[in-house]
C-alpha positions as CSV (number, residue, x, y, z in Angstrom):
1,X,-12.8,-16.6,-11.0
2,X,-13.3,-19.7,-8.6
3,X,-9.8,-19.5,-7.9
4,X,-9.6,-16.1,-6.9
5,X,-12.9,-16.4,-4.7
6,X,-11.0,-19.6,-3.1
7,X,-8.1,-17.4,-2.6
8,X,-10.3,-14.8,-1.0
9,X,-12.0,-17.8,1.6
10,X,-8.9,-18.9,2.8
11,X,-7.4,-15.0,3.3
12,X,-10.7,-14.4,5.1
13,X,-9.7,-18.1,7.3
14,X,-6.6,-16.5,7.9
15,X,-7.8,-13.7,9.4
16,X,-9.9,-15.2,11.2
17,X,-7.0,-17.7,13.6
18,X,-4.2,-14.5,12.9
19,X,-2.8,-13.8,16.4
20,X,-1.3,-10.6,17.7
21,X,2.6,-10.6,19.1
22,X,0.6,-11.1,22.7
23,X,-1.2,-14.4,21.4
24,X,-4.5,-13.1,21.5
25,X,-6.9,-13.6,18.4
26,X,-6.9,-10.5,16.2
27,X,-10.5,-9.2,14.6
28,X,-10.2,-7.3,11.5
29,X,-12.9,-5.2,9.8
30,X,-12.1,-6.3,5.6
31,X,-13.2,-5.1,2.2
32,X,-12.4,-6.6,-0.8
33,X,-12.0,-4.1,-4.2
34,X,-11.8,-5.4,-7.7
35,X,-11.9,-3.6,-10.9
36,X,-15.2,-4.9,-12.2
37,X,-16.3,-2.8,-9.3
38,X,-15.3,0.3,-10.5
39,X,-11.5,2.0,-10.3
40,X,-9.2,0.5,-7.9
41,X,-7.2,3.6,-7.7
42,X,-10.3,5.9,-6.6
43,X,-10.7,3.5,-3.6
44,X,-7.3,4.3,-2.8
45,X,-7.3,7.7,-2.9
46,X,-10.8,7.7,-0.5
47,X,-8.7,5.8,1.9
48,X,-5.4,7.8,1.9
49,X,-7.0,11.0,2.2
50,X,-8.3,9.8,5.6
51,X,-4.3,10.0,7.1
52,X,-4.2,11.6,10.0
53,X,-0.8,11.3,11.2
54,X,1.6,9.0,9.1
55,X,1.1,7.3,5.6
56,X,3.9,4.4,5.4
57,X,4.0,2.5,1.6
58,X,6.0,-0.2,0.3
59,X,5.7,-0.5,-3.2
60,X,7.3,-2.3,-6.2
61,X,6.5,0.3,-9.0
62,X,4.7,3.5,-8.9
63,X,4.0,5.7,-11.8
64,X,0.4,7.4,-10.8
65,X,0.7,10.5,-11.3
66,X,-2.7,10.8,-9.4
67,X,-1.5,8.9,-6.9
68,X,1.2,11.1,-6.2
69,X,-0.5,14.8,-5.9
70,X,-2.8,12.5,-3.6
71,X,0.5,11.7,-1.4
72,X,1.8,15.3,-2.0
73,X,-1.0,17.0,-0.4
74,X,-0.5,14.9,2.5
75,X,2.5,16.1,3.0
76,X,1.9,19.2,2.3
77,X,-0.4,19.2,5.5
78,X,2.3,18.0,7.5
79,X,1.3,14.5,7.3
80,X,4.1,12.1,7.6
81,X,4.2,10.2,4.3
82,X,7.2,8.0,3.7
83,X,7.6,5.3,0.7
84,X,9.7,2.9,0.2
85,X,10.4,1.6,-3.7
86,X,12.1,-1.1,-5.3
87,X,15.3,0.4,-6.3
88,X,15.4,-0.8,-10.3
89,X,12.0,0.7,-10.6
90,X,12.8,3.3,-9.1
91,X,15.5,4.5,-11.6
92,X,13.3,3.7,-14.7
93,X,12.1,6.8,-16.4
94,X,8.4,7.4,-15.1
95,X,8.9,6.3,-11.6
96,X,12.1,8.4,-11.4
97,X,9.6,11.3,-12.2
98,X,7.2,10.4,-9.5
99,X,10.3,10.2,-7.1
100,X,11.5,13.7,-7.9
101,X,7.9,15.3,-7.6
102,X,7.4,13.3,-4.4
103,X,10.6,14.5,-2.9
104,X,10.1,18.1,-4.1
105,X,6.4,17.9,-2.0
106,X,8.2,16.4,0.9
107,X,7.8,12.9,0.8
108,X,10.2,10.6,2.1
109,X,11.0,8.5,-0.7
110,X,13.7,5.3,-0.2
111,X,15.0,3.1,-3.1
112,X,15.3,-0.4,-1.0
113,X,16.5,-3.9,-2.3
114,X,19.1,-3.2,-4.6
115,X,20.1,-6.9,-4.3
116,X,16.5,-8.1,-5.3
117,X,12.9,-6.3,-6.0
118,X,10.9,-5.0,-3.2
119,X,8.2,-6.7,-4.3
120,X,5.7,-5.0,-2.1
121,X,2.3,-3.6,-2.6
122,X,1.1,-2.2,0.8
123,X,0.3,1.0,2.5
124,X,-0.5,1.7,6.1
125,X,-2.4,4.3,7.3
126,X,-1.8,5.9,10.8
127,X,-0.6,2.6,11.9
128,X,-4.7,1.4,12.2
129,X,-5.0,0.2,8.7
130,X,-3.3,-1.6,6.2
131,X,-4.2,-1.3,2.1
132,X,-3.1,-3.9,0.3
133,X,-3.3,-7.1,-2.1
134,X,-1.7,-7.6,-6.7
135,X,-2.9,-3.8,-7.1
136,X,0.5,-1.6,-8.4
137,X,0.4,2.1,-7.9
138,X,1.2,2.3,-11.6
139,X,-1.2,3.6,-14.7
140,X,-1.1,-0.1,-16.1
141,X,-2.6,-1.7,-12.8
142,X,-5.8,0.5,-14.2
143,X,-5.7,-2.1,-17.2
144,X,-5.1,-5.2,-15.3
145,X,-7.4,-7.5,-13.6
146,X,-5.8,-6.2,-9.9
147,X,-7.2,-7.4,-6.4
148,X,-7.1,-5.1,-2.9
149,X,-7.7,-5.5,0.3
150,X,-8.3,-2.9,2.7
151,X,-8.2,-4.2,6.3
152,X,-9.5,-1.6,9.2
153,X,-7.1,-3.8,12.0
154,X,-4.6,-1.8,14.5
155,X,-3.1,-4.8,15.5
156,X,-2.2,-6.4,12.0
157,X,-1.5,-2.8,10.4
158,X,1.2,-2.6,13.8
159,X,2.7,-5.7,12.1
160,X,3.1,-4.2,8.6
161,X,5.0,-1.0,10.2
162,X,7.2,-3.7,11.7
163,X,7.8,-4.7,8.2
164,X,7.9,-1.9,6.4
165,X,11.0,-1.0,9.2
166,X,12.5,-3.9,8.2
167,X,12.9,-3.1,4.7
168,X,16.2,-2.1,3.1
């Protein structure tokens, strides 16, 4: 517990001296989730179903089904949603569902890093906020003592599309 809080002190320091491409100091609006606060995946869903315009995720496995109808309904409303998976996972049996359904709503879904693991657990939200931090978008993660952060910040969610482009 003490070294989780310390982690949390020194991601909130960070945050605090992170600069933006232009060198100017960035200010970011956070909130910190854990699951003795309730379901980690609920606080996810409130957030994703605020997508206005583009839903960009990076993930290592993914095998919420809820999850997915959340993303599928985005897309079904024209909403840009694009994922990015780690390739081995991707080809396992209940993530190879979720990528079928996902495709079949119109979700852009990409197996990436077939040399390594796309190790990954982000999503950003109309390029103005990033979700991320140990939670997996899997039904296990509900189990598991999982962390996220969700960080309201324009400038540092323009560096995780920057990222996420980056990832093959």
């Amino acid at each position: 517990m003490k070294k989780a809080l310390g982690l949390i002190v020194c991601f909130f320091a960070l945050l605090a001296t992170l600069r933006a491409d232009a060198g100017e100091t960035v200010s970011c609006k956070v909130r910190a989730l854990f699951p003795s606060q309730g379901t980690v995946s609920e606080a996810v869903i409130q957030e994703i179903r605020q997508t206005r315009s583009m839903l960009s995720l990076a993930l290592y496995g993914f095998d919420n089904r809820e999850l997915a109808e959340e993303l599928a309904k985005l897309a079904r409303r024209r909403i840009n949603v694009r994922v990015k998976i780690d390739s081995a996972k991707s080809e396992e049996k209940r993530e190879s569902k979720i990528v079928e359904y996902l495709r079949a709503a119109g979700v852009r879904v990409q197996a990436v890093a077939p040399e390594g693991r796309n190790h990954n657990k982000f999503a950003v939200i109309d390029q103005d906020k990033v979700i991320t931090g140990s939670y997996n978008w899997t039904l296990k993660a509900e189990k598991n003592w999982e962390n996220l952060l969700i960080l309201d910040c324009p400038e540092l969610a323009k560096l995780y599309v920057r990222e996420w482009e980056a990832i093959q």
